[in-house]
N, C-alpha and C positions, 0 to 999 in steps of 0.2 A: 700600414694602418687600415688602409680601405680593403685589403683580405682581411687581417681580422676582423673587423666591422662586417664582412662578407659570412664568414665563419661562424662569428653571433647570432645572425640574422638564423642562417638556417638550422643552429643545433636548436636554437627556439622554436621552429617552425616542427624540425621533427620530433620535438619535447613533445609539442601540443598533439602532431599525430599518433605519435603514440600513448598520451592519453588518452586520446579519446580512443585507438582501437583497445583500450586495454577495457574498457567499461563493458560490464557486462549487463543482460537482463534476463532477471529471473521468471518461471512463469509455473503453471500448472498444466497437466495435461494428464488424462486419464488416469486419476489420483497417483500423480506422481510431479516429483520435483524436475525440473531441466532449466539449462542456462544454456543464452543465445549471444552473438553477439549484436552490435547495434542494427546492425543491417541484415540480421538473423539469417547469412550462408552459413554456419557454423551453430550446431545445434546440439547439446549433449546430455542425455538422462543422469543425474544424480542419484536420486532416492526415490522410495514410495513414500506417496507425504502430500499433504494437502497445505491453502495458504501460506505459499512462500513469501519471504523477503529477502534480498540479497544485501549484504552488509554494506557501506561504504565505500569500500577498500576492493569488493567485490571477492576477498578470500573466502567469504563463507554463505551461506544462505539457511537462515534459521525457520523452520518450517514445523506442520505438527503430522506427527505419524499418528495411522490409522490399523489400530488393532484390532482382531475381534477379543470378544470376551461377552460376558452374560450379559449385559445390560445391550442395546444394539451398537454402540461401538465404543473404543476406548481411543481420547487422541490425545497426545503428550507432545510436549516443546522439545524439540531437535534441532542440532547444526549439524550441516554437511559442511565440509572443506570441500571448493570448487577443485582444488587441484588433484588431492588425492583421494576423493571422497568416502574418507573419513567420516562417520554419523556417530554422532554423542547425543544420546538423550539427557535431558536433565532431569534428573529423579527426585531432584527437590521441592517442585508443586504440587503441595498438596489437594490435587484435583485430577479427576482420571476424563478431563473434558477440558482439553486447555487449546487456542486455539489463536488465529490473529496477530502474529506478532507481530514487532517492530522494533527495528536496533534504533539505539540515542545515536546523536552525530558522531559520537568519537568510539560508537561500537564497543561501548565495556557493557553498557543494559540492554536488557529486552526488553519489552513493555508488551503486556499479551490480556486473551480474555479468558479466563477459566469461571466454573462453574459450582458452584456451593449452595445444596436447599434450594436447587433450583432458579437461582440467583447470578447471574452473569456479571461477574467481579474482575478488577481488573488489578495487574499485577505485574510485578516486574522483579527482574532477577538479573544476576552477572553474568557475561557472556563464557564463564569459566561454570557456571553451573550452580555456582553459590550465591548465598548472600539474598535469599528471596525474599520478599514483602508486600503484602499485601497495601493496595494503593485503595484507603478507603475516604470517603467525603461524608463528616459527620452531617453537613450540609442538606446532601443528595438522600441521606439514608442508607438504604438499599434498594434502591433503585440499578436494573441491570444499564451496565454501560457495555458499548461496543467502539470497535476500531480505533483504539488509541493509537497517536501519531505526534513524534516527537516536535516539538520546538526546534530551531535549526541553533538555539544557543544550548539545548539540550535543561534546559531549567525550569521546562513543562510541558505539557502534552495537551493534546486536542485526544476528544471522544465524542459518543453523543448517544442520547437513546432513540424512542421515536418521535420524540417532538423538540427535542432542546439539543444544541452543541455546546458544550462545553469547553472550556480551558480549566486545568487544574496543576498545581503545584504539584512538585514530587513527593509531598507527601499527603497528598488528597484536597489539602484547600481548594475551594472554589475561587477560582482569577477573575472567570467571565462564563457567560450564559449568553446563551442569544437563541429564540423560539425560531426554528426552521422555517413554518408558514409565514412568520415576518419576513424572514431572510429572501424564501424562497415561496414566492402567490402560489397556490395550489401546489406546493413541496412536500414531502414528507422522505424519512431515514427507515430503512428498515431495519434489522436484526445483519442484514449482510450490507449495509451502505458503508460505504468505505470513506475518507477523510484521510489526503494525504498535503504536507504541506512543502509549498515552494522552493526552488530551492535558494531564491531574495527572503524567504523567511514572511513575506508580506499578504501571501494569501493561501486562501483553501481553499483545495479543487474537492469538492465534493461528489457523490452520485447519491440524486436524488428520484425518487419515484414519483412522477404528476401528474395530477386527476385531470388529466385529458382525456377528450375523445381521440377517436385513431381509425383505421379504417385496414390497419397491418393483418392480414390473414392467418392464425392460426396463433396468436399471439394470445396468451390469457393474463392480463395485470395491466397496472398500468405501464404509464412512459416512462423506461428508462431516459435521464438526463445527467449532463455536465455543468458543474456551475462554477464558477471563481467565484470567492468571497471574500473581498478586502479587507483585512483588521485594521487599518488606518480610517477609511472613509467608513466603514461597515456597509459597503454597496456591494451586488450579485450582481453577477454578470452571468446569461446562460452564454457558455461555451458549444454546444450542439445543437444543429436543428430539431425541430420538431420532425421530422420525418428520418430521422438519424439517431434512432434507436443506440442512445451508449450509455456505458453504467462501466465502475469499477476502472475509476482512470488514476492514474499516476502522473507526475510529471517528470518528463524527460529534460528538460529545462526551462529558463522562466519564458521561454517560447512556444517551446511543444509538452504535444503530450503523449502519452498511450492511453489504450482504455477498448475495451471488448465490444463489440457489434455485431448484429448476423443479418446479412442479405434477408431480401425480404422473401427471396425463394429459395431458400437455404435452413438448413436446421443447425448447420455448424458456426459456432462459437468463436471466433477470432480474434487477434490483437492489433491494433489499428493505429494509424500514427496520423497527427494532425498539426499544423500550426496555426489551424483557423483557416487557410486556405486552400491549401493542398489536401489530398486524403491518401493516403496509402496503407495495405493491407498487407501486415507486417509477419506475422506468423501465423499459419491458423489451426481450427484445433488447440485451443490454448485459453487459458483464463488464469486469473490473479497475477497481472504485472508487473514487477517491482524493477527500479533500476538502480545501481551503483551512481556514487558520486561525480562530477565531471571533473574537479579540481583532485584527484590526487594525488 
């Protein structure tokens, strides 16, 4: 009895290590796609392709390629297969500027931002390539939205322009609104702020831009920052220091995170791992970091 109770203990223990080495993270690197693993000794180019996300399940990473053509560029929603990298464009957006994606938790939708009249519209489609729709909010108008980002029950999405985040239903209703500079004193969201949610469901890690002073050499904008934002209490919490230049974070669990930084004597770009007390510098050379699920 006490070996099997021995036997149990450890097929669990190597269940869980081999979850976790199975998790991958996606990233970008000299407009191209590549997947690493946690501890990024293991590093492999997929596609040419900008703004990746790696699925749940980590089989795929859905990304948008970058064409030429007449206009200055053309970019369309693509899946690679991690294993055999396989690239399937989906030809069913009608939009030759489609960008941003994000898989729902159980990886059958995307959710993306494409572009109409000049118009940054958001949309979503079947991870098989069908089934597209326009997500519109009679609400909002037309107003351009950016970085939508699934609910972890998958029955609506976070986005935002540059002054409001939103919550909205799958099919465009407005849930909830909440003005940034409330959220976040001297906050504001760009056209590239990103909004990824937890993986407790309970908060949003935002990157935000703050009208600080600074005194970083060679540096032209404002302060990149991190923020958690609680949908239960509605309270922000800044996640980064002020001398700790970060933008574009994801969470790695409801402890850590990733997210891009660059030495103050440095011009390169990296991905950075944090749990609030530690710092380590994860990959470098690298931006837009997305990570697979921990439970698979």
């Amino acid at each position: 009895m006490k070996r099997l109770a021995l036997l149990f203990c450890l097929l669990c223990v190597t269940t869980g290590l081999t979850s976790a080495a199975d998790r991958r993270i996606a990233f970008e690197r000299d407009n191209a796609v590549y997947t690493a693993n946690l501890e990024a000794t293991v590093v492999r180019k997929l596609a040419d392709g900008v703004t990746p996300a790696i699925s749940p399940d980590a089989s795929r990473v859905v990304f948008a390629t970058v064409e030429k053509s007449e206009t200055p560029y053309t970019r369309r929603i693509a899946i690679v297969e991690t294993t055999s990298g396989k690239v399937t464009i989906l030809k069913d957006i009608p939009s030759d500027n489609s960008s941003q994606p994000s898989w729902s938790p159980n990886s059958e939708w995307i959710a993306f931002v494409f572009t109409t009249n000049g118009v940054f519209r958001l949309g979503k489609i079947k991870s098989d390539g069908t089934g597209f729709k326009l997500i519109r909010s009679t609400t909002l108008n037309d107003r351009s939205l950016y970085s939508p980002s699934w609910s972890r029950d998958g029955a609506s999405f976070f986005c935002h322009d540059t002054t409001n985040l939103y919550r909205l239903a799958l099919d465009g209703s407005l849930l909830a609104q909440w003005k940034i500079e409330q959220i976040v004193p001297n906050g504001a969201m760009s056209v590239d702020g990103r909004i990824d949610v937890s993986p407790d469901g309970q908060r949003l890690l935002l990157s935000v831009e703050m009208d600080e002073e600074h005194t970083r050499k060679g540096w032209d904008g404002p302060v990149p920052a991190l923020w958690s934002f609680d949908l239960t209490t509605q309270h922000a919490v800044r996640l980064t220091s002020q001398n700790l230049f970060a933008w574009d974070g994801c969470w790695l669990d409801d402890a850590n995170i990733l997210f891009l930084s660059q030495r103050t004597d440095g011009k390169q770009v990296s991905i950075y791992r944090t749990n609030g007390t530690t710092l380590k510098r994860l990959i470098e050379d690298a931006r837009r970091p997305s990570v697979s699920k921990a439970d698979r």
